[in-house]
N, CA, C and O atoms as a CHARMM CRD file, in Angstrom:
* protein
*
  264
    1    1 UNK  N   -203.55000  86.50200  53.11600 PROA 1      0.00000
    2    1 UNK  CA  -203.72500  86.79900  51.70700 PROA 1      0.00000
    3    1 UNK  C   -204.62600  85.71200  51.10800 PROA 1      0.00000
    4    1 UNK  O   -204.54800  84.52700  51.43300 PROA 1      0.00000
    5    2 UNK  N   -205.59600  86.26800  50.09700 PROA 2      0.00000
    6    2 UNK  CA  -206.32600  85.18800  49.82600 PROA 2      0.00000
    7    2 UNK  C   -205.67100  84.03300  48.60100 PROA 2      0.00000
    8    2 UNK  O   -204.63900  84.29700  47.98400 PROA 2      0.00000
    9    3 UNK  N   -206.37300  82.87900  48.40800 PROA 3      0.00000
   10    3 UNK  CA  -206.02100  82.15300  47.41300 PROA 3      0.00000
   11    3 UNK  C   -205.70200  82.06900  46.37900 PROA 3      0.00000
   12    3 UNK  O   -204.71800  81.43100  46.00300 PROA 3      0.00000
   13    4 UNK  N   -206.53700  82.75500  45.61000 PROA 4      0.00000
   14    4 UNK  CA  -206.29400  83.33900  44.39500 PROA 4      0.00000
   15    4 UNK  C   -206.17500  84.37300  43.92600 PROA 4      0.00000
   16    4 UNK  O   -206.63000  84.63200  42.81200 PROA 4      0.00000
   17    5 UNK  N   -205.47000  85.30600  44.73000 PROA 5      0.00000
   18    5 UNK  CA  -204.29400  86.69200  44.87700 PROA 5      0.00000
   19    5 UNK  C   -203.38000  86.34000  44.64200 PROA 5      0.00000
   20    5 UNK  O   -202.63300  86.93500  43.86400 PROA 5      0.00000
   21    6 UNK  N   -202.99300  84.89500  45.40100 PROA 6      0.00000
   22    6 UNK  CA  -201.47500  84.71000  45.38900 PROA 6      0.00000
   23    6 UNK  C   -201.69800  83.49200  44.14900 PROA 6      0.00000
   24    6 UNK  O   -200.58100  83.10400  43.80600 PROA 6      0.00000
   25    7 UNK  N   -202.56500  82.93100  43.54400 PROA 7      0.00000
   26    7 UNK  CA  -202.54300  82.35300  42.07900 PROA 7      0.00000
   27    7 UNK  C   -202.08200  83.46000  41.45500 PROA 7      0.00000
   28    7 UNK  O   -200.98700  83.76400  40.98200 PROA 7      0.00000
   29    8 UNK  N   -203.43000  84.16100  41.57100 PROA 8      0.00000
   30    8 UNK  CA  -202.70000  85.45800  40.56500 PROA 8      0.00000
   31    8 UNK  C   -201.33000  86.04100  39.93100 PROA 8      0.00000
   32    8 UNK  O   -200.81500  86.17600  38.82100 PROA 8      0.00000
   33    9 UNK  N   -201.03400  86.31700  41.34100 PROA 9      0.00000
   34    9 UNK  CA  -199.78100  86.72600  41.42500 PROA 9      0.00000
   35    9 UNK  C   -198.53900  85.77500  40.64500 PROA 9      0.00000
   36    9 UNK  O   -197.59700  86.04200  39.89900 PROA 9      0.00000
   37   10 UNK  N   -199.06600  84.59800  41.22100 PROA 10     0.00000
   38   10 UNK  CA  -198.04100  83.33900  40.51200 PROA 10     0.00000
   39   10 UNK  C   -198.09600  83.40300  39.09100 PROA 10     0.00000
   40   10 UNK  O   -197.16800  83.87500  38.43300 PROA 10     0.00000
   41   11 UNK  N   -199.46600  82.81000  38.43300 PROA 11     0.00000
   42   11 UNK  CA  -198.77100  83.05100  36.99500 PROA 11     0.00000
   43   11 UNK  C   -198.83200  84.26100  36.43700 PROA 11     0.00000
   44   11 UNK  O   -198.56700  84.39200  35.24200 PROA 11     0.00000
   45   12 UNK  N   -199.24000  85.46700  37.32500 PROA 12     0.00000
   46   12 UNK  CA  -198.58600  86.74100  36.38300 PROA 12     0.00000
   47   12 UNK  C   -197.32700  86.65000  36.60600 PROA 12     0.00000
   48   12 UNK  O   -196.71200  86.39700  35.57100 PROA 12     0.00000
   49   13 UNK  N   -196.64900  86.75400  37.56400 PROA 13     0.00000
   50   13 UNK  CA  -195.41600  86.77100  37.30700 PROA 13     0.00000
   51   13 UNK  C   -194.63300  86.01500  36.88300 PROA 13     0.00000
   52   13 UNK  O   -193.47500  86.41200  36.74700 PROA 13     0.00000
   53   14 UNK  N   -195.04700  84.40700  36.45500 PROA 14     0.00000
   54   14 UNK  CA  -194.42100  83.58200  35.54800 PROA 14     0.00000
   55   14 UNK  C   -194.61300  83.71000  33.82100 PROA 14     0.00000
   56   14 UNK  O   -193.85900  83.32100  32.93000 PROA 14     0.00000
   57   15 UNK  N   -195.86600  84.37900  33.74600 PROA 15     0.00000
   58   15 UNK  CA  -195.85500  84.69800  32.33900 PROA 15     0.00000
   59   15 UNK  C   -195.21400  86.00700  31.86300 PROA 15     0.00000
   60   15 UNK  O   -194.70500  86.07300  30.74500 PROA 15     0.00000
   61   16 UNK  N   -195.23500  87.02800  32.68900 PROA 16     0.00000
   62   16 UNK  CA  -194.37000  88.39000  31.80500 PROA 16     0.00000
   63   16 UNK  C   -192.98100  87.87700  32.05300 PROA 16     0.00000
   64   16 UNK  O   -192.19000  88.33600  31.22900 PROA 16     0.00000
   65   17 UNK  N   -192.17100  86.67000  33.36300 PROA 17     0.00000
   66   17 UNK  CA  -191.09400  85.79000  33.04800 PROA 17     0.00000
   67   17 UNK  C   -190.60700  85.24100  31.65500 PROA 17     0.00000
   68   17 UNK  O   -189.52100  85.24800  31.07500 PROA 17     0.00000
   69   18 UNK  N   -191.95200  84.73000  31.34000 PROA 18     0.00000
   70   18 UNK  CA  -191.58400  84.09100  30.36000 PROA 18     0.00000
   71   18 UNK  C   -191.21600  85.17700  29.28000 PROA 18     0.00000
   72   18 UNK  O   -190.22300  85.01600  28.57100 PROA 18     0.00000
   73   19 UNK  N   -192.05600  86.32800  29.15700 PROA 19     0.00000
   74   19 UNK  CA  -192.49300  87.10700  27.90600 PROA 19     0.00000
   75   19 UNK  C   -190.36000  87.65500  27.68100 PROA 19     0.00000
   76   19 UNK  O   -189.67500  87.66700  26.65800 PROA 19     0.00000
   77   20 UNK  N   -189.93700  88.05700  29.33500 PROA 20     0.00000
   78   20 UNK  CA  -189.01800  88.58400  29.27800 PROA 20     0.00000
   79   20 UNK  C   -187.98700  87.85300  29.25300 PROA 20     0.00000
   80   20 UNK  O   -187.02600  88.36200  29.82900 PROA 20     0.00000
   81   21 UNK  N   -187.84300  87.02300  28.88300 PROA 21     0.00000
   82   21 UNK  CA  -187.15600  85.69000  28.39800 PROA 21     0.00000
   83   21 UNK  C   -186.89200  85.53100  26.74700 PROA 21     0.00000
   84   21 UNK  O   -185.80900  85.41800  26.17200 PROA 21     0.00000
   85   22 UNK  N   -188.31700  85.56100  26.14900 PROA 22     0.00000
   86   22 UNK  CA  -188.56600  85.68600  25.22300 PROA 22     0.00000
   87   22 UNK  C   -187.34300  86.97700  24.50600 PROA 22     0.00000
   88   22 UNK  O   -186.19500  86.91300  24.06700 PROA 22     0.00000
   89   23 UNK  N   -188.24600  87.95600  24.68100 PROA 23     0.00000
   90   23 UNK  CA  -187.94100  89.46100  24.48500 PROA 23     0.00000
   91   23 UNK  C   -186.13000  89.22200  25.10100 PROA 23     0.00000
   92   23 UNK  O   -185.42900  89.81600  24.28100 PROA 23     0.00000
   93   24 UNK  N   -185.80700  88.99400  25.49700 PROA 24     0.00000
   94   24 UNK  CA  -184.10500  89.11000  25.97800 PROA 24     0.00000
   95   24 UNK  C   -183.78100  90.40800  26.84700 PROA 24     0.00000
   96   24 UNK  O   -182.85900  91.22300  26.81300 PROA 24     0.00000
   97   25 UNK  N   -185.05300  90.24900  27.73200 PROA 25     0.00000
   98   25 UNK  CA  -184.82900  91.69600  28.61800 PROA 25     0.00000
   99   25 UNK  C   -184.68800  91.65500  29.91300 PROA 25     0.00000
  100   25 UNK  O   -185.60900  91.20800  30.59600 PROA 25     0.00000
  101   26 UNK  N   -183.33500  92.18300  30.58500 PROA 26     0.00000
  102   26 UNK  CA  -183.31100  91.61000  31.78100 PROA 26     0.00000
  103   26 UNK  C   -184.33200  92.62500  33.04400 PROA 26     0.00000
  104   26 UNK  O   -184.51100  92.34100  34.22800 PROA 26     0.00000
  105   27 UNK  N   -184.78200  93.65200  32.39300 PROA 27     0.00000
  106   27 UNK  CA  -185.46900  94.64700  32.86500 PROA 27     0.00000
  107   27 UNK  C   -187.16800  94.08900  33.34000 PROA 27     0.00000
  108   27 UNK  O   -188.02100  94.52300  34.11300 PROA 27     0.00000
  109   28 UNK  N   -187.07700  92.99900  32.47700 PROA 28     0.00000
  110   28 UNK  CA  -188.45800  92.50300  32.73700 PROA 28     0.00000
  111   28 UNK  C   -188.47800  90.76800  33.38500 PROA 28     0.00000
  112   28 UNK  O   -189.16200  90.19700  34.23500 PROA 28     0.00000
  113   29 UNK  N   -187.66500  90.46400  32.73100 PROA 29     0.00000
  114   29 UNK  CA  -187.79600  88.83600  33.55200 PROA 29     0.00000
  115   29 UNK  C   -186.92900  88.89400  34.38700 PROA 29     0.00000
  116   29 UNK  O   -186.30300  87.83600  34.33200 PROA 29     0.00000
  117   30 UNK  N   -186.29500  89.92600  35.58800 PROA 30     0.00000
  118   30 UNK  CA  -185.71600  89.42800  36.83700 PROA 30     0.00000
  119   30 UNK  C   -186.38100  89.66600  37.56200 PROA 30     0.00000
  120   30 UNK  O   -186.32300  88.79600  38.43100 PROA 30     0.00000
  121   31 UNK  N   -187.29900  90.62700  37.86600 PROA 31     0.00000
  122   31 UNK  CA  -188.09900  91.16200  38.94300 PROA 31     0.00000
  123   31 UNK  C   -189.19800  90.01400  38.44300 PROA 31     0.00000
  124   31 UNK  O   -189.41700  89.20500  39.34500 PROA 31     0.00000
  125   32 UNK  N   -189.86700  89.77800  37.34200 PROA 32     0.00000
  126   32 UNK  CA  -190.95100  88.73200  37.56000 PROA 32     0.00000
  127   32 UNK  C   -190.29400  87.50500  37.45000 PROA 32     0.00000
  128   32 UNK  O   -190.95500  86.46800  37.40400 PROA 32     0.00000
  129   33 UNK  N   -189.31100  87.49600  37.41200 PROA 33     0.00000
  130   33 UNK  CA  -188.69500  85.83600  38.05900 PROA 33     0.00000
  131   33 UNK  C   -188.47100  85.27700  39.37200 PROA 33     0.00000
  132   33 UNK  O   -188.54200  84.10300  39.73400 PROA 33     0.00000
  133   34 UNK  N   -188.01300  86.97900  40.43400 PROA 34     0.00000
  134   34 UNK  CA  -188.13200  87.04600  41.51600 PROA 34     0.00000
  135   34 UNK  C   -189.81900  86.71900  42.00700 PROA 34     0.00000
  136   34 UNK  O   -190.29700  85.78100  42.64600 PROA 34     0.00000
  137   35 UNK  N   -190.29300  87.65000  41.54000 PROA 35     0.00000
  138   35 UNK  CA  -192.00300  87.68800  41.89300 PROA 35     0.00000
  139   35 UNK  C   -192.21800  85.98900  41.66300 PROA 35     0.00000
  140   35 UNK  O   -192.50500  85.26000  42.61300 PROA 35     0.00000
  141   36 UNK  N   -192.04600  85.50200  40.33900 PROA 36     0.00000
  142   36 UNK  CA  -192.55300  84.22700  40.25800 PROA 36     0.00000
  143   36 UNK  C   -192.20400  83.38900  41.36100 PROA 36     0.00000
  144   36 UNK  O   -193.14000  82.71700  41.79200 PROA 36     0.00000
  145   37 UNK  N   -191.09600  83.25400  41.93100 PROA 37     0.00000
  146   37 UNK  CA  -190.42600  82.46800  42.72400 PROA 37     0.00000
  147   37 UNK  C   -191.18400  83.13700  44.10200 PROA 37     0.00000
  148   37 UNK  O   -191.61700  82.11100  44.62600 PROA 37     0.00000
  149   38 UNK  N   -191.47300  83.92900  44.72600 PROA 38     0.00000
  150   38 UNK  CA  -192.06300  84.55800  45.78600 PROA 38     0.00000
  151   38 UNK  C   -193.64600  83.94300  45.83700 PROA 38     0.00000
  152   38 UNK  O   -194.21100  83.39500  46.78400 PROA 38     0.00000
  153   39 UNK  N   -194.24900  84.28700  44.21700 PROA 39     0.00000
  154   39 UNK  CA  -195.57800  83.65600  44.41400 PROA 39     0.00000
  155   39 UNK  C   -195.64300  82.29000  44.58000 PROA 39     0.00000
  156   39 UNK  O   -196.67000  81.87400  45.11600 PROA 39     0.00000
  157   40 UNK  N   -194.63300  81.32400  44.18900 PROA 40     0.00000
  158   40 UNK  CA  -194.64800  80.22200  44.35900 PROA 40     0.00000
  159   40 UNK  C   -194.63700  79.92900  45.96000 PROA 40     0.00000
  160   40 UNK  O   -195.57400  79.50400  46.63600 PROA 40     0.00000
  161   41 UNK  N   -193.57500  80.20600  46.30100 PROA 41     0.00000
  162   41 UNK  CA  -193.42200  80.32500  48.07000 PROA 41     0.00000
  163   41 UNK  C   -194.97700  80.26500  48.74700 PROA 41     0.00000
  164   41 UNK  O   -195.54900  79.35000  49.33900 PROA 41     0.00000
  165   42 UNK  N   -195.31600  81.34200  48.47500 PROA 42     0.00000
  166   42 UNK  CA  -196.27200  81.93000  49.01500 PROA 42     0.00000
  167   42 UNK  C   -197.66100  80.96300  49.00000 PROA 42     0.00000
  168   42 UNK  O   -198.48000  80.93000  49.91800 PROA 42     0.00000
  169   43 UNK  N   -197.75200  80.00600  47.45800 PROA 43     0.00000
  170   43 UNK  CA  -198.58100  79.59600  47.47200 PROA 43     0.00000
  171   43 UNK  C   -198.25800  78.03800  48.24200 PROA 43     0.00000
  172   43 UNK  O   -199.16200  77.26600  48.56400 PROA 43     0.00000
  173   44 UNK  N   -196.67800  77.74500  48.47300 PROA 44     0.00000
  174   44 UNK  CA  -196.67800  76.33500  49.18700 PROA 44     0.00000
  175   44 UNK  C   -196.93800  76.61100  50.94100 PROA 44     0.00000
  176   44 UNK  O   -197.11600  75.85700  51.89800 PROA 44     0.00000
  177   45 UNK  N   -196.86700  77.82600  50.80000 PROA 45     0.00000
  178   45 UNK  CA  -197.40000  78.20100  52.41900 PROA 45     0.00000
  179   45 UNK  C   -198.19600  77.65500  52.61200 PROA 45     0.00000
  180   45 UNK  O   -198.29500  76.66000  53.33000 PROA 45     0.00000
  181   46 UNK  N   -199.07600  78.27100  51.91200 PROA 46     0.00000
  182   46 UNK  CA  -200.61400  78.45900  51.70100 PROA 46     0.00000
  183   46 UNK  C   -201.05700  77.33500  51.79300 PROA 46     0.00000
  184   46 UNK  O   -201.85300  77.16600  52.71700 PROA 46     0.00000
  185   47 UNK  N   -200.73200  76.11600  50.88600 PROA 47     0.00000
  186   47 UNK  CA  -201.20800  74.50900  51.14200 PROA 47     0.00000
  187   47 UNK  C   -200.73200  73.84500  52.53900 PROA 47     0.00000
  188   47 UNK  O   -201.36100  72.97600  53.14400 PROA 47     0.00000
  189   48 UNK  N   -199.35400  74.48800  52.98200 PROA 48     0.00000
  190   48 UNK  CA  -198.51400  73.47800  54.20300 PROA 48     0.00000
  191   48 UNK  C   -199.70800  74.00300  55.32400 PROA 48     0.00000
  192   48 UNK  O   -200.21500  73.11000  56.00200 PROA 48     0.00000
  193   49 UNK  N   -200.24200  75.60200  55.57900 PROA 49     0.00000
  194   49 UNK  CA  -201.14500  75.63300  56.94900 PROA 49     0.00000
  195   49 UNK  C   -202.49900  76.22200  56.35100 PROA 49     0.00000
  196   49 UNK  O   -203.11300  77.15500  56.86800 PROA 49     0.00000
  197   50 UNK  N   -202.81300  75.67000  55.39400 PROA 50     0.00000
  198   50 UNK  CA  -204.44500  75.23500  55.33100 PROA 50     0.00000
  199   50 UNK  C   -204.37300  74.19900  55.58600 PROA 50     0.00000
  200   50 UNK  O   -205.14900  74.03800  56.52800 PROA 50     0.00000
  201   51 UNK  N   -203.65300  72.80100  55.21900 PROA 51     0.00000
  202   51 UNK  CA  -203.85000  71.42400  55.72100 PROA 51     0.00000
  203   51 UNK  C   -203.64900  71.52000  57.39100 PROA 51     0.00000
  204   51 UNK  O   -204.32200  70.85400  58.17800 PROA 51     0.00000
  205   52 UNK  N   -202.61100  72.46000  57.78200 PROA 52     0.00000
  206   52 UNK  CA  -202.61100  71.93700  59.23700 PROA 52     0.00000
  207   52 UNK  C   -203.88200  72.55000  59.95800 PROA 52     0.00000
  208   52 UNK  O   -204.52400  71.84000  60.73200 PROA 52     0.00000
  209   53 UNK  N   -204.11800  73.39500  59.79800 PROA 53     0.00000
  210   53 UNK  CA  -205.87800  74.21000  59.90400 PROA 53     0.00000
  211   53 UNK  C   -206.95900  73.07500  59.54800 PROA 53     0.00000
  212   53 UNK  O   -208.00000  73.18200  60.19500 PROA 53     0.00000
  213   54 UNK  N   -206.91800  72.32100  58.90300 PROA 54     0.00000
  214   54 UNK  CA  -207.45300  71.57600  58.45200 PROA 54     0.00000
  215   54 UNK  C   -207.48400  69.90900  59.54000 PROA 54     0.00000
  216   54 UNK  O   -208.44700  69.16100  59.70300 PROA 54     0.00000
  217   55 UNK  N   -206.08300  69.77600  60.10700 PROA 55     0.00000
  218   55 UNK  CA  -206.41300  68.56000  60.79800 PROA 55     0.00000
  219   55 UNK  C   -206.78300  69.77400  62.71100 PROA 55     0.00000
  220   55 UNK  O   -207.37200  69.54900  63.76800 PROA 55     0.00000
  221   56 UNK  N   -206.38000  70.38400  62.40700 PROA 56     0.00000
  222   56 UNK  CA  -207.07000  71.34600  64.21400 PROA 56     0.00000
  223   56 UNK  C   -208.04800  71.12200  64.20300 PROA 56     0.00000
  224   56 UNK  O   -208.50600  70.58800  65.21300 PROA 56     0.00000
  225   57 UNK  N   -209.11000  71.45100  62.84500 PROA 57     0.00000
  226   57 UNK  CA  -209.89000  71.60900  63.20200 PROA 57     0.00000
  227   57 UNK  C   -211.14000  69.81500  63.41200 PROA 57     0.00000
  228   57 UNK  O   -212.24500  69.65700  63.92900 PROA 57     0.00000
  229   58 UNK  N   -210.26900  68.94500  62.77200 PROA 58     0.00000
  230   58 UNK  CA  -210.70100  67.73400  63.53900 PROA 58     0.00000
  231   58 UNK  C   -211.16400  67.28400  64.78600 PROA 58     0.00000
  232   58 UNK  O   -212.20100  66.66600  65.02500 PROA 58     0.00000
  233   59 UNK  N   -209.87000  67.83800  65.91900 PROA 59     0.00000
  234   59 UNK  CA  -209.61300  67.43900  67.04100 PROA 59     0.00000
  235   59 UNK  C   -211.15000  68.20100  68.35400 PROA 59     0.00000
  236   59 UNK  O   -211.69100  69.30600  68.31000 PROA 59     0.00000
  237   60 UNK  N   -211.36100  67.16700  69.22400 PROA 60     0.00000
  238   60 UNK  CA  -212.38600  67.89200  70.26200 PROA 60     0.00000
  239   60 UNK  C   -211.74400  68.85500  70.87300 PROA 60     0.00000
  240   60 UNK  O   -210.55800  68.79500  71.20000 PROA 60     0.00000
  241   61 UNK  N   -212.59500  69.92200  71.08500 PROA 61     0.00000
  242   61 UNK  CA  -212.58400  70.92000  71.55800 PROA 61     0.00000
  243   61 UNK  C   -212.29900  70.53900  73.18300 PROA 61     0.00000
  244   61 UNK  O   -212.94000  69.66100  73.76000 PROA 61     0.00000
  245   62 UNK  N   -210.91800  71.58000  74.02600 PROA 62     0.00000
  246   62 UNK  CA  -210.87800  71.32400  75.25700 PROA 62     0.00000
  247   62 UNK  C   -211.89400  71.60400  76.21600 PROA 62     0.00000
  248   62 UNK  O   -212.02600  70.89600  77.21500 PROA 62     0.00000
  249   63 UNK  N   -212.69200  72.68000  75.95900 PROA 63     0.00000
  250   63 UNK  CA  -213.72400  72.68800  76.88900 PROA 63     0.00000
  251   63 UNK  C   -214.93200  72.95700  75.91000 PROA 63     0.00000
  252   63 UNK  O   -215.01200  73.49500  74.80500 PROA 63     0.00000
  253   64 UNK  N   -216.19800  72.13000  77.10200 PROA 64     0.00000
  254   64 UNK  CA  -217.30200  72.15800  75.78300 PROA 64     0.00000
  255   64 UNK  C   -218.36100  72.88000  76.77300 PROA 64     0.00000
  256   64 UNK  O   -218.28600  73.01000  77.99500 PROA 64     0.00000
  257   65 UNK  N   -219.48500  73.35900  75.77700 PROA 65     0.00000
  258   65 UNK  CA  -219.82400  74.42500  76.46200 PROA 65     0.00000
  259   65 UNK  C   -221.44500  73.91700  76.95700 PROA 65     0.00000
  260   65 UNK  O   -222.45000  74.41600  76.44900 PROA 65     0.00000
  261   66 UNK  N   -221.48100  73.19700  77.67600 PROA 66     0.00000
  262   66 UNK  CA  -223.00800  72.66900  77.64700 PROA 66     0.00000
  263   66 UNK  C   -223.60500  73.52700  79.22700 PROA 66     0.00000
  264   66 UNK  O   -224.76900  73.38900  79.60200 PROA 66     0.00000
């Protein structure tokens, strides 16, 4: 999933959270409270194995192709 799909996703579903918070509706801020909490997940994935993608791709290659 790309990067900013799952931004997306994050603060949409933290802001109609909020809206349904606001509003006193449980019809609307549980499912985007769930969602919020999912996009969050989703986006600490996202940082934990791009960094590890990130030190792989440091390391020499086992076979080189000369």
């Amino acid at each position: 999933m790309p990067f900013f799909l799952a931004l997306a996703t994050f603060l949409t579903s933290t802001s109609f959270f909020t809206y349904g918070i606001f509003k006193d509706d449980p019809f609307i801020y549980v499912p985007n409270g769930i969602g919020g909490l999912l996009g969050f997940v989703l986006l600490a994935l996202y940082t934990y194995y791009s960094r590890l993608s990130a030190k792989d791709s440091l390391t020499k290659p086992l076979v080189s192709s000369t």
